[in-house]
C-alpha angles and dihedrals in degrees: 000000000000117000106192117191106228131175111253090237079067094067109038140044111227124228108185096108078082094053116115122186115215124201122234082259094050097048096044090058089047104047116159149142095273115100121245115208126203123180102310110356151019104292101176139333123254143197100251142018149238112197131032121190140027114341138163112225114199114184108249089196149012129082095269080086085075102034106041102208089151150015114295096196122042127173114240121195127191130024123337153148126232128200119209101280104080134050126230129212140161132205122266102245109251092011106073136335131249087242099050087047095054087052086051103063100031086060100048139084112240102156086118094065095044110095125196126059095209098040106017099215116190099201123204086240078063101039098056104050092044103116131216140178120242145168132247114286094251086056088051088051089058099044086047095051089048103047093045087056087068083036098061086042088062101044098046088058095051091055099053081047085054096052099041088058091048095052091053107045082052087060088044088057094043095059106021101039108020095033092226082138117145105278097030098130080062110044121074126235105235117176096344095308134078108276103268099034131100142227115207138127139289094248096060092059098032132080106209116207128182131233128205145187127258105219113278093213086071110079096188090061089060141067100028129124100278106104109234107218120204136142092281091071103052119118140198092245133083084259140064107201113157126038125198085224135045128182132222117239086248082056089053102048086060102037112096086224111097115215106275120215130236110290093020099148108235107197109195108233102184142035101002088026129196094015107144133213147165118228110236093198138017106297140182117220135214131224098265083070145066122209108218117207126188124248130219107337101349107106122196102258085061085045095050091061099030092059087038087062100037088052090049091045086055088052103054090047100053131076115227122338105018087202129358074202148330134271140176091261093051082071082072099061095051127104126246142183116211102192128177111288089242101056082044092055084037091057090038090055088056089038096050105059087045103052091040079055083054090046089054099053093042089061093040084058087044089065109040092051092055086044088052091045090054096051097041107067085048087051102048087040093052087231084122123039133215 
């Protein structure tokens, strides 16, 4: 097959000339339901759009250009707005597609056309002239039909996650906020709560236990098996799965964080903080985090959501920053519900089978990323043909 080596500016039509950059200010007057990108993700919403249909967005600046944390180029659909620090192109019809071309960028080296060592900055003059080697349109459109196929999957997968957390932080709500539990016409209301039950803070039901950091000067503690958990890695889901860093069991062994097991609720202190997850395996912690463990009868499904609306309840009640961090004394200022043990075990029998259907799908999407992953760079280097 002929592999032809073109410069990018060859294969897509750039559309940063639209591009308008809005200050915090001017954002915050002109909130709305649109999404504002900066150079790798959504940054605000605003009241009016840019683009509408199908773009490729490449971060023009940042240092994840160099590190590669995370991906550079991401394909955004619908209607949008872009600030000036990503660029935005689209494929020449018949010449190359959006998706090839986000593969494209995400699986090639292009540290020698980032300039900046503080602040690695990728330009469109760059961008334009970087050459690749690709295949013949009809071959992209192959690649591209065979790799979405993993990526729907994906996606799919993501949206009934979504939905089952949601479903059960409603519940959650029902029986736990709003008191609509299974038994409410009976039950009195004394002193905010159903009779029986107990208001009280997070600290008196919680155990709080502290994380830390093997040196980093030492390359045999690092890059082992053992998932590193730190703010960085907090989503905005039940689970934590992947971590950006991982220790040795020699890292372990001189890391002041124990190994902590599977649903373990990691709460971020510092930096992001009061973000909560469940571990979904066994995970170490570092020092920018607390691991909260349940007393008595409270297990850790019931914890997850209890500390999710006392935080929120926090939340609703402050003006400006809720915590600059977290410290062991915060856990007394947080809400929390104390019901009966059996409407706790009764809400834990619906949430279990929901969130082992999350973990599930979580692992399902584990693997065919990694299957993905495998079979890219062979693709996009034609040492595997379609």
């Amino acid at each position: 097959m002929n592999w032809v080596e073109v410069e990018f500016q060859k294969l897509v039509n750039f559309y940063n000339h639209i591009r308008v950059p809005l200050s915090g200010m001017e954002r915050e007057k002109r909130q709305g339901s649109y999404r504002y990108y900066g150079a790798q993700n959504i940054i605000d919403y605003v009241d009016d759009y840019l683009f509408d249909g199908e773009y490729v967005l490449i971060a023009e600046d940042g240092a994840n250009l160099m590190t590669r944390n995370a991906p550079i180029a991401q394909i955004v659909d619908g209607q949008f707005w872009v600030n000036n620090h990503a660029h935005i192109v689209k494929a020449k019809e018949g010449v190359s597609t959006n998706r090839f071309i986000n593969y494209l960028i995400n699986n090639n080296n292009l540290s020698g056309y980032i300039t900046g060592a503080a602040q690695p900055k990728l330009s469109q003059k760059n961008l334009k002239i970087i050459k690749f080697k690709v295949p013949p349109y009809k071959y992209q459109v192959a690649i591209d039909d065979l790799l979405s196929n993993y990526d729907n999957l994906i996606e799919n997968n993501k949206r009934r996650i979504a939905l089952l957390e949601e479903s059960a932080r409603q519940l959650y709500k029902e029986w736990f906020v709003r008191f609509r539990f299974p038994g409410h016409e009976h039950v009195k209301i004394v002193n905010g709560v159903p009779e029986g039950w107990k208001s009280i803070k997070a600290d008196d039901v919680v155990d709080i236990l502290s994380g830390g950091t093997p040196k980093t000067s030492v390359p045999e503690f690092w890059n082992g098996g053992i998932p590193f958990f730190t703010p960085k890695d907090a989503t905005s889901s039940v689970y934590a799965s992947y971590t950006e860093k991982t220790l040795s069991s020699k890292g372990l062994d001189n890391c002041s964080s124990k190994l902590y097991p599977k649903n373990t609720l990691f709460i971020t202190a510092r930096g992001t903080v009061g973000k909560l997850n469940l571990a979904q395996r066994p995970m170490a912690m570092n020092q920018s985090c607390y691991a909260l463990a349940g007393k008595e009868n409270i297990n850790q499904v019931f914890l997850f959501f209890a500390m999710q609306a006392g935080i929120q309840q926090v939340k609703s009640r402050a003006v400006g920053a809720v915590f600059d961090a977290i410290i062991k004394d915060t856990f007394k200022l947080i809400p929390f519900v104390l019901p009966p043990k059996a409407l706790i075990d009764q809400f834990t029998d619906f949430t279990t089978p929901v969130l082992n259907q999350i973990d599930t799908l979580l692992t399902s999407n584990t693997k065919l990323t990694a299957a993905r992953d495998t079979l890219l760079p062979k693709l996009m280097s034609g040492e595997l043909a379609v």
